[in-house]
N, C-alpha and C positions, 0 to 999 in steps of 0.2 A: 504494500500500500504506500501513497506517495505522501511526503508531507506535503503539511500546509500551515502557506505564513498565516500568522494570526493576525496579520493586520489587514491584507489582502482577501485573505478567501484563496488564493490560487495556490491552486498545487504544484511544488517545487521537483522536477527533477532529484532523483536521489545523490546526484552526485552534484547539485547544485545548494548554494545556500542564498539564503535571503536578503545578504547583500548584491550576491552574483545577479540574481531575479530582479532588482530597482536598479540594475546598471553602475553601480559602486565596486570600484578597482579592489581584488582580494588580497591581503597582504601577501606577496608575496613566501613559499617556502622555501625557508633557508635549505641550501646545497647542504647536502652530507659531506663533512672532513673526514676524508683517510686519519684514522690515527698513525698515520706512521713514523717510527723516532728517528728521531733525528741521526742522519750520518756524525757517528767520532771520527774527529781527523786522528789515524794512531802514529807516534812516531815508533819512528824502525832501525835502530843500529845494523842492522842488515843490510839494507835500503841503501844506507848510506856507505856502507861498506863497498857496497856492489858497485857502485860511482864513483867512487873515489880517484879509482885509475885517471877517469876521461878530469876532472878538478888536476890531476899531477902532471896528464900529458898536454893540459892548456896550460898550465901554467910555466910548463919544459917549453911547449911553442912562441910564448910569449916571451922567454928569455932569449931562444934562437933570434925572434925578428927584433931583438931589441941588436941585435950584434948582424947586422942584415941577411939570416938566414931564411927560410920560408917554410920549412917543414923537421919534424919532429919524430922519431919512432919510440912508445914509451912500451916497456915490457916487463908486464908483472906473471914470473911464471906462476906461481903457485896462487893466481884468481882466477876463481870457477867458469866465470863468463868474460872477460876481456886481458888474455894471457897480451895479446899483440893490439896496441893501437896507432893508426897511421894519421898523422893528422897536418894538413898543408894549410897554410894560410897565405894575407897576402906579405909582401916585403914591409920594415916597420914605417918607411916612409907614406903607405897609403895603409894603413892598417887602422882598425876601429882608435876610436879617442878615447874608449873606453881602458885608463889604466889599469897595470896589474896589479891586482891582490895579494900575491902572495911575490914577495919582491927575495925572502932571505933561498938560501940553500942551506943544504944538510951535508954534513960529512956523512962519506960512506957507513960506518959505523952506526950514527944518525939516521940514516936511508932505513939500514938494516932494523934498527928498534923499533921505527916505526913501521915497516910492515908486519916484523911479528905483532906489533899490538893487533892492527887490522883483520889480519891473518882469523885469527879467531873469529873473527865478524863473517869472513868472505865466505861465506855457504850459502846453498837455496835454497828457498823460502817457498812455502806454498802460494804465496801472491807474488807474481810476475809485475813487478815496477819498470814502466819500458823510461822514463824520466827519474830526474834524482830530486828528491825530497824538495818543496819551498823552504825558505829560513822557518813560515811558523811548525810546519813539522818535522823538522831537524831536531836527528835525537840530541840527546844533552851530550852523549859522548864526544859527537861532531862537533856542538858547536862549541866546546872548549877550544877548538884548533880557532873557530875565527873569532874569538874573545882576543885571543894571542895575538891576531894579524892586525886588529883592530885597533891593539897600545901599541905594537910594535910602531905604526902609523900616526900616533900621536904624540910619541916622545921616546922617551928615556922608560923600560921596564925592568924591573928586578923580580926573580920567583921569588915566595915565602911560603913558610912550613908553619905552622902554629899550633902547641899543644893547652890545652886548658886545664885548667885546677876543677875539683871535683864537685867545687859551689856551679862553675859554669857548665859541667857536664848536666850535672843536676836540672838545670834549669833549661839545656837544651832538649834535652828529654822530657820537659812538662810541659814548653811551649808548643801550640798547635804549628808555627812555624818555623823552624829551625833554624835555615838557609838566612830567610828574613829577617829575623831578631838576630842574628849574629852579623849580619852583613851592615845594618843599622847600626850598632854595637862597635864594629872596629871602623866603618867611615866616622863617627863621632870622633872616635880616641882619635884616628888619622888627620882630621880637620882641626883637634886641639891641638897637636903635636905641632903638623907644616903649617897652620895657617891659610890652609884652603883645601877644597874637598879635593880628595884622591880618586881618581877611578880605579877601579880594581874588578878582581872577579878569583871566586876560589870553588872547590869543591870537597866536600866533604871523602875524606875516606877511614876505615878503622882497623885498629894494628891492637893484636889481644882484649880486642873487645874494647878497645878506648876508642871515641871518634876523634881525630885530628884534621887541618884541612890546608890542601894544597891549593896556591892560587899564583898568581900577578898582581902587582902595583903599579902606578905610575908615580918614579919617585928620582930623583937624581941619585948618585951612589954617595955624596955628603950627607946626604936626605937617612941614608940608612939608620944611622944611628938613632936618632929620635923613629925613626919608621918600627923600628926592634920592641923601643921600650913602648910606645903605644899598642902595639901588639899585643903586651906582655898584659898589659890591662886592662886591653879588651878581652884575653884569653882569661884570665886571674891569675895575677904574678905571685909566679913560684918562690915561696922561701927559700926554697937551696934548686943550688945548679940552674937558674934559672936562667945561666946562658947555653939551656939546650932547650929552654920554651919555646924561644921565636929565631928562627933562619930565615936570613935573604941572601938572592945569588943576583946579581946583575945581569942582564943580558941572554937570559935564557931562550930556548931557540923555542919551536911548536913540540920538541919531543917534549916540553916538562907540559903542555896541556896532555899528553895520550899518558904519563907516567901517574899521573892527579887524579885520571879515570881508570888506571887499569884495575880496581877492587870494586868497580862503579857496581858489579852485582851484586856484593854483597851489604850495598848501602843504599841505594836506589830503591825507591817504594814499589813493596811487591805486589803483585796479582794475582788472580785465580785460586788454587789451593792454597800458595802458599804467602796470602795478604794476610794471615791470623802473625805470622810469624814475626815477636817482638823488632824491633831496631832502636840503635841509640838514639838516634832522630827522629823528629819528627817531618812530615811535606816533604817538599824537594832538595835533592841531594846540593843544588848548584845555586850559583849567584852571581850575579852580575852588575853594577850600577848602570844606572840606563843609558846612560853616554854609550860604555863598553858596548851594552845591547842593542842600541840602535846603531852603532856603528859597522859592528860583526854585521848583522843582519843586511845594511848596505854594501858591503864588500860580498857577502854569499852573496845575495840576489842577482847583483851587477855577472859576479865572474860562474854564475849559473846560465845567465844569458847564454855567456861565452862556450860554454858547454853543451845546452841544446841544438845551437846553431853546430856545432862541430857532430854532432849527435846525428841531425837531419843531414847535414853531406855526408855521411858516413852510409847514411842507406839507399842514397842517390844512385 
């Protein structure tokens, strides 16, 4: 049986309403939302492993056309996917504006440390990455190298080692952020000390169960001295021997960024089953003052360009 409006008498359509019947626009129904979650972007020490070569053989090319050569052969034998790369550009007098990133060299020795760190990383992965990572999903492990390239670029850098007293462990381990309240912590001491904020960046790693943390300064080598004892209490200075709490080296190359991560498993926040599993810290293992990090991240970006593009002639 049909309804009927009560104002009218007339009988409505079943699938009509008594607005639709006097000519009155239906509110429209809202579209059904897919609930679907959102993509995580995941970063990949893998990933980046796996790219690495083509980052070392642009930046071997870029040394060549700096001395007027035009091509490069870079050779990692022991990586799963790119043992041989061949890469030609044009001569440096018509060659991109874009300068290079990574300007220092390694001694053989050097060479050699750093690919066994890598080494561990270069295997295959059930996801196929045919590009290498952007700067925002660049693992931490990576992007300690372009922390490194990023003060090398701005001055004068020294590494440091710094160990804490058991008040500051203590409290690293209650604070929800670790990395944060420690990095806050020694730019304060670093800024009473020189008289102006230091850029820096370190990473946590841990030896017998104690957290300690390896990083960079910006700091002249006169600068060390007061650079030490700030250190010392931002770390909590040690009543004895306390000249083995805080180390600086000058001039440290990108090996002391791979040396600062090579325990990065054992301190980096876990996942899956084994997220239950205590640590001395808290959040993220790394740190950075934002200079350093916008900076690194302009140096990746830029000499990633330089990499895709040698990527695409390569499959030409």
């Amino acid at each position: 049986m049909r309804d009927q409006d009560p104002a009218s008498g007339m009988q409505l359509h079943p699938l009509q309403t008594a607005h639709e019947q006097h000519g009155d626009t239906p509110s429209p129904t809202p579209p059904e939302v897919a609930n679907i979650p959102k993509r995580r972007r995941v970063k990949s020490v893998y990933r980046d492993a796996k790219f690495r070569p083509w980052f070392q053989a642009v930046a071997a090319l870029e040394q060549v056309q700096a001395s007027g050569g035009t091509s490069v052969t870079w050779v990692t034998p022991a990586h799963p996917h790119f043992e041989i790369i061949r890469l030609t550009g044009p001569s440096h007098t018509s060659a991109t504006s874009i300068p290079p990133a990574i300007t220092e060299s390694l001694s053989d020795e050097e060479e050699e440390r750093a690919a066994r760190f890598w080494r561990s990383y270069a295997s295959t992965t059930p996801r196929q990455h045919r590009t290498p990572a952007s700067w925002r999903v660049l693992s931490d492990e990576a992007s300690l190298e372009w922390f490194h390239y990023a003060m090398c670029r701005d001055g004068d850098v020294s590494a440091f080692t710094l160990h804490f007293n058991d008040s500051i462990r203590e409290q690293l381990a209650a604070v929800p952020s670790s990395a944060g309240w420690l990095g806050d912590r020694l730019s304060r001491r670093l800024k009473e000390a020189l008289g102006r904020p230091v850029a820096l960046w370190f990473a946590f790693d841990v030896a017998q169960d104690l957290p300690h943390v390896h990083g960079e300064l910006q700091a002249d080598t006169n600068e060390l001295k007061a650079v030490r004892k700030a250190m010392r209490l931002a770390g909590g200075e040690w009543h004895d021997v306390r000249q083995h709490q805080a180390h600086t080296r000058p001039d440290p190359t990108a090996i002391w960024s791979f040396y600062a991560a090579t325990d990065a498993i054992f301190i980096r926040p876990l996942k899956g089953p084994f997220a239950h599993l205590p640590r001395p810290i808290n959040g993220d293992w790394v740190f950075a003052t934002k200079g350093v990090r916008r900076g690194a991240g302009e140096l990746y970006s830029l000499q990633r360009q330089k990499v895709l593009a040698q990527i695409m002639i390569s499959k030409r």
